[in-house]
N, C-alpha and C positions, 0 to 999 in steps of 0.2 A: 102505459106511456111508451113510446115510442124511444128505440135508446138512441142515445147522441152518440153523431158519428167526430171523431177525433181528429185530426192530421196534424203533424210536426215537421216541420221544415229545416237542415239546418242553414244557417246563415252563411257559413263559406263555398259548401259543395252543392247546395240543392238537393240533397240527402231527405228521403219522405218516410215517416214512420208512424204507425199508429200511435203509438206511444211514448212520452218525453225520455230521451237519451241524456244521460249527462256526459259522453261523450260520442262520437259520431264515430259509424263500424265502417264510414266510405272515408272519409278523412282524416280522422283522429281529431279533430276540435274538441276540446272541452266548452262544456256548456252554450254551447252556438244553437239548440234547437228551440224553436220559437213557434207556437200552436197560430193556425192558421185560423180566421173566420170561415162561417159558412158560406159566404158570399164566395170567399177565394178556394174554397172546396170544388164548389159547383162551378165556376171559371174554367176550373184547373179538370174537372169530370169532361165540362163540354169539350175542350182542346185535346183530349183524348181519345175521344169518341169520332172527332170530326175525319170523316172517310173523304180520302182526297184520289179524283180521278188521275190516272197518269196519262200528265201530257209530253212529257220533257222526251226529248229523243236522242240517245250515247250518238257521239262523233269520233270517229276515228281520229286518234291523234295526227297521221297525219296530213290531216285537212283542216287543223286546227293553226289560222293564223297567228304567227309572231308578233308579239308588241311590244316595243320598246318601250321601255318605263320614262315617262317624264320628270325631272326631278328641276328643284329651282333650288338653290341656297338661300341659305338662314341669314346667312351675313354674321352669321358664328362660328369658325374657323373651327374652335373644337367640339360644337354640335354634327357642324357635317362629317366629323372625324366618324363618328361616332355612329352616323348615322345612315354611315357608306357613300357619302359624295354627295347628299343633300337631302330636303325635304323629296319624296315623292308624291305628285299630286293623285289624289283617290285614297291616299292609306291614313288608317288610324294607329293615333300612338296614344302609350300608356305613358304617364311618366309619375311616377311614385318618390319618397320621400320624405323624413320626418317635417314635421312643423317646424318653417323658417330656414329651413335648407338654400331657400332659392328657387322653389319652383314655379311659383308665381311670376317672380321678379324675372328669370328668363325667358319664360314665354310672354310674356309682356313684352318686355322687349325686344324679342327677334320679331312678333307682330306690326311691333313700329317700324321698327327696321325694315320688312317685306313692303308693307303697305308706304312708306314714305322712299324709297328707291323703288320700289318697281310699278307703284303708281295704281296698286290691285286694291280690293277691298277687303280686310280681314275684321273678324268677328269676334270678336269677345266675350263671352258668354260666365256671368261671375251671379253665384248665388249663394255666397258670401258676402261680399263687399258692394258698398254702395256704389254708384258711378264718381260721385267725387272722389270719392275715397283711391278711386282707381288710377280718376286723373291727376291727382296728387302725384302719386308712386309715378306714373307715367311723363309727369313735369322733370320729377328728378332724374329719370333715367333719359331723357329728350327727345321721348318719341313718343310726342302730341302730334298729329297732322290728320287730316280733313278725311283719309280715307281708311281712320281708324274706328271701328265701329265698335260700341259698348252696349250689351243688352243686359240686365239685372230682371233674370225671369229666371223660372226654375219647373216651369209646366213645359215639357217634350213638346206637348202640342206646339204651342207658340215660337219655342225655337224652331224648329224644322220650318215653319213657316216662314221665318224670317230667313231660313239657310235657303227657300224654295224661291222666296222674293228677290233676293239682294247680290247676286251672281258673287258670290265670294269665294276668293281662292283658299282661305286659310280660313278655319274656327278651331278656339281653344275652348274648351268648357272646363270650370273651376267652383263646384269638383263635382265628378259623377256620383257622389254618395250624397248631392243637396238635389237632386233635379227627380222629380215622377211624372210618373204617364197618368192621366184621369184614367184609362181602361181599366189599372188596376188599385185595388183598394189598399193597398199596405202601403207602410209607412214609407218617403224619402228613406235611400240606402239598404233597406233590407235586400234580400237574394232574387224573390221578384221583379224588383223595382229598378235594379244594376242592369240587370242582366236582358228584361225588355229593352230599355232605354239607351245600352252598350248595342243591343242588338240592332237598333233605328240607327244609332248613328253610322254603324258601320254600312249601312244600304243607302243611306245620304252619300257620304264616302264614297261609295261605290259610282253611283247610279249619277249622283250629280259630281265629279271628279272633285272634290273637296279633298283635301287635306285636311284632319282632322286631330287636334291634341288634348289629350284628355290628362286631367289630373287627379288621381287615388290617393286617399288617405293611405296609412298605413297602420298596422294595430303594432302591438308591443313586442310581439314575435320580429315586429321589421316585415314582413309580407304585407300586401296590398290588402285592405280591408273588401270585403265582399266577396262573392263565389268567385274560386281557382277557374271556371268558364269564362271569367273578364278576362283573365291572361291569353286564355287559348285564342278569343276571336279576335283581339287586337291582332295589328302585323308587325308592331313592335314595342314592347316592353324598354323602358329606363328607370336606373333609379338612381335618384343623387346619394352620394353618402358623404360626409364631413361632419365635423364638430361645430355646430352654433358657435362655440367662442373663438374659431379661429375663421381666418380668410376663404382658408383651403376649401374646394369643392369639386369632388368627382363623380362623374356622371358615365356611368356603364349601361352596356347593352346586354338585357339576358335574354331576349330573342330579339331576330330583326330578320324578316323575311326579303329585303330589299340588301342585305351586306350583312357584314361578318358582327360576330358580337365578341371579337376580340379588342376592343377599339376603345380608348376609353378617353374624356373627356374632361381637360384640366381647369379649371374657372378657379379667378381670384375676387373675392367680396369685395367690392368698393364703393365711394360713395357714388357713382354712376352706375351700382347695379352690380352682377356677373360678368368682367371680363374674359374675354380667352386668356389664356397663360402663354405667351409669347415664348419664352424658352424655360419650359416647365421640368428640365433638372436642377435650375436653379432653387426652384422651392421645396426639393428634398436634401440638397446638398450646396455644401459653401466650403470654399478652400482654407480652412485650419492646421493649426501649426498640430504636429505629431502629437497626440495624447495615446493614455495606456485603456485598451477599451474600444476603442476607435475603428472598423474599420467597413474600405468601400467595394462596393459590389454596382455591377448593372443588371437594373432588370427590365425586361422588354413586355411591354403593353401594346398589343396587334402590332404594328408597322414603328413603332414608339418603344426608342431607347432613354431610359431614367438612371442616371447615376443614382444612387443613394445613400446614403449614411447611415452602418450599423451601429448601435452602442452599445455595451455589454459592462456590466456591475456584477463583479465574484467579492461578496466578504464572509467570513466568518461567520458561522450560526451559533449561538450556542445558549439558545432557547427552545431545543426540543427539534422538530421535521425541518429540514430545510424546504424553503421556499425555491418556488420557479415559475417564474410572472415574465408574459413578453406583451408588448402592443405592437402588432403589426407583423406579426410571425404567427405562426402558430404552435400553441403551448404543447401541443401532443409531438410536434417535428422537433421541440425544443427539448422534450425528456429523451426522447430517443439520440440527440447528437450528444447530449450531458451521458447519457449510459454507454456512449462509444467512446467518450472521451477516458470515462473510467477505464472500460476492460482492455483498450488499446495504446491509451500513453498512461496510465496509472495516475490518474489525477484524482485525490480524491473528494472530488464534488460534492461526495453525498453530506460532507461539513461543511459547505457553505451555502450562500441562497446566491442565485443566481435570476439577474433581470436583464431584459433585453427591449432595445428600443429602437425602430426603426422612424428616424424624424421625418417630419416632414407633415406626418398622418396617413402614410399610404401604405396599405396593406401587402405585403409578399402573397401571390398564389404561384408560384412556380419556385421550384428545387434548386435554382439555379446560385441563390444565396449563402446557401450552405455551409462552404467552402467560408465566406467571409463574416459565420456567425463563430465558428471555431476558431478563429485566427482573431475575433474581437472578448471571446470568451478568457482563449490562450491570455493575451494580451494583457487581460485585467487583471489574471489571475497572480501572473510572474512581476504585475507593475509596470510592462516592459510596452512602451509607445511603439507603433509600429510607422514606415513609412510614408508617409502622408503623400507619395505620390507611386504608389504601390496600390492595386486593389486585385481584391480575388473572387476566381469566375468556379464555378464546378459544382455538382450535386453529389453529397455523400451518402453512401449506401450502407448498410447495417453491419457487410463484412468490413469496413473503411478502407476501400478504394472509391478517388475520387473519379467522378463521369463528366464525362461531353457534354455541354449545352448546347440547345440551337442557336442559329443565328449569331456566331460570335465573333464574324465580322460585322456587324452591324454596333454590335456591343464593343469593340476596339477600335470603331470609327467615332465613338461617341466619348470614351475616354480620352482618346486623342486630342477630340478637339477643347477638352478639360486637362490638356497639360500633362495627363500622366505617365511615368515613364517606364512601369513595370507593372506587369497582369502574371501573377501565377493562377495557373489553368493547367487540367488532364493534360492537354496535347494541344502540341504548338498548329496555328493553322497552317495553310498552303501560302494564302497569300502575304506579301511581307508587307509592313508599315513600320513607320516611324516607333512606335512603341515595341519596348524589349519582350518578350514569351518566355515566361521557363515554366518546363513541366515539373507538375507532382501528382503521380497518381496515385499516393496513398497519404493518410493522413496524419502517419507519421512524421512525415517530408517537410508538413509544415513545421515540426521545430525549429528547423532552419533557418525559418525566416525571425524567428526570436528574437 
């Protein structure tokens, strides 16, 4: 008998092995590899084999025409934020996110929105949901109008044909992990069937100036379900992040080939849907009377200044290790300013647990906070309320002196216009404003403010 030939795929990277892996040597997934039929063997023999004549001919860059990118808005203030100054027509986007985030419910509606003011035909593409089902959610959010188009198909073939027929500016498909091609025989969502199907849309995209928004599941890791090659060929990557039980919803950029992916996008749940967040330091911060615990810092998201509110809880351990829990900091930045608090003002932490809370739901990725977790840690510790129109700017370093941040006239144009009347900060800037500057560049300095 003749011996059977074998093949293993894994399911994130495209990874090929004779034999089943329980974790992948190109990616690291556990248990992602899935044994191929003979049919998708020999598919996959033939597209290997195929000898392709060279016709394409290199051009000198500089004979290579300039194009300005066509871009239209969303009619979503903090989409275009995000998305460097608007939709651009010809590009695909990813946009990921847990289950109930919001990402239906947005691209729904900035659909309605494009197609009812600019008068163009957008596509909808849902192989999940029924059509009524769609037009329901589409009643509530109020963007029903005649040149919104809804297709409930999940064969590649048939869409393209309708993206080939119906000159449309815009199509969302929902979600690339429901849709396959007949060419190939694997299941809806496997690493074949993505990554053909990603690969059509984007030459639709291309070829026909489509605008194109795709929507990824995500697995439990938080990363987009399917091969890491979805990421690469899209032109831009987003991902919601918020908690289901609250309003709050933020929408970042981790690549974007058309702008910056410093930019990030503030949405409030409501019963019309995802709005923009109109003056979105209001939804991390609210002006309260002096508590011990308490204190305010700015941090800047791209072009976007957020005041915010640190909280900080020191009590008594005396059940064995102390605890150190933060949400919205980070817990490894959080042991290391607790171990500089010990060796440089003698506080001794290591007997109490220590928690840290940044409201709002929005995450610290920059050092800039620092300076305002110490002075809310301080605070908790001695009982002692701190200035409620006071906040602190600086990144502290392991010797404990305090550093410079960027952009800290932007950051004390933003306090300003919240009332505030004192910013301890490294160094005072150049330009003068209504608000007071004192320096402190060591971390001792803040006792001061006690």
């Amino acid at each position: 008998m003749a011996k059977k030939h074998t093949l293993f795929e894994c399911q994130h990277c495209g990874f090929e092995s004779s034999k089943w892996l329980g974790k992948c040597t190109n990616c690291g997934a556990w248990e992602s590899f899935v044994e191929l039929s003979a049919t998708q063997i020999q598919a996959l023999k033939t597209i290997q084999n195929t000898k392709h004549t060279p016709t394409a001919k290199a051009t000198p860059i500089t004979d290579v025409a300039f194009q300005t990118l066509q871009t239209f808005t969303s009619y979503e203030e903090e989409l275009d934020i995000v998305l460097g100054g608007g939709i651009v027509s010809g590009g695909l986007y990813l946009v990921g996110g847990s289950p109930g985030v919001g990402k239906s419910t947005l691209l729904l509606k900035i659909s309605g929105s494009i197609s009812q003011n600019t008068h163009n035909k957008v596509l909808y593409v849902s192989g999940e949901e029924s059509p009524s089902q769609i037009k329901q959610r589409a009643q509530r959010l109020g963007c029903v109008n005649e040149n919104l188009y809804l297709l409930n198909e999940i064969d590649m073939h048939q869409i393209r044909s309708n993206l080939l027929q119906g000159d449309y500016t815009m199509c969302v498909i929902d979600s690339i992990q429901t849709l396959y091609s007949p060419d190939i025989s694997s299941a809806p969502g496997s690493v074949s069937q993505v990554r053909e199907i990603t690969f059509a849309l984007m030459r639709l995209a291309k070829e026909q100036n489509i605008a194109i928004f795709i929507i990824g599941h995500i697995t439990k890791e938080g990363s987009i379900a399917g091969p890491r090659v979805l990421e690469h060929m899209v032109d831009c990557v987003l991902y919601f992040e918020g908690d289901p039980s609250r309003d709050l919803r933020i929408l970042r950029g981790f690549k974007n080939r058309f702008g910056s992916t410093s930019e990030i996008g503030i949405f409030e749940l409501k019963e019309q849907g995802l709005i923009s967040a109109k003056n979105a330091s209001k939804l991390f911060f609210s002006q309260k009377p002096s508590q011990a615990g308490s204190a305010i810092s700015v941090l800047l998201e791209g072009s976007r200044a957020l005041v915010i509110e640190i909280q900080a809880l020191v009590s008594e351990n005396t059940f064995g290790n102390p605890k150190r829990s933060s949400t919205g900091f980070d817990n490894n930045r959080l042991t290391m300013l607790l171990a500089l608090l010990e060796r440089k003002i003698e506080i001794p932490l290591n007997r109490y647990d220590v928690f840290i809370n940044v409201t709002g739901g929005i995450k610290i990725n920059e050092t800039s906070a620092d300076l305002a977790v110490i002075a809310a840690i301080i605070s908790s510790f001695r009982n002692r309320p701190l200035n409620n129109k006071t906040a602190f700017l600086g990144e502290v370093s392991l010797i404990g002196d305090i550093r410079e941040v960027h952009n800290i006239d932007l950051r004390l144009k933003e306090l300003e216009s919240y009332g505030f009347q004192k910013v301890i900060l490294p160094k005072k800037p150049e330009s003068k404003g209504n608000i007071k500057c004192f320096e402190a560049d060591d971390v001792q300095k803040i006792l001061e403010w006690m």
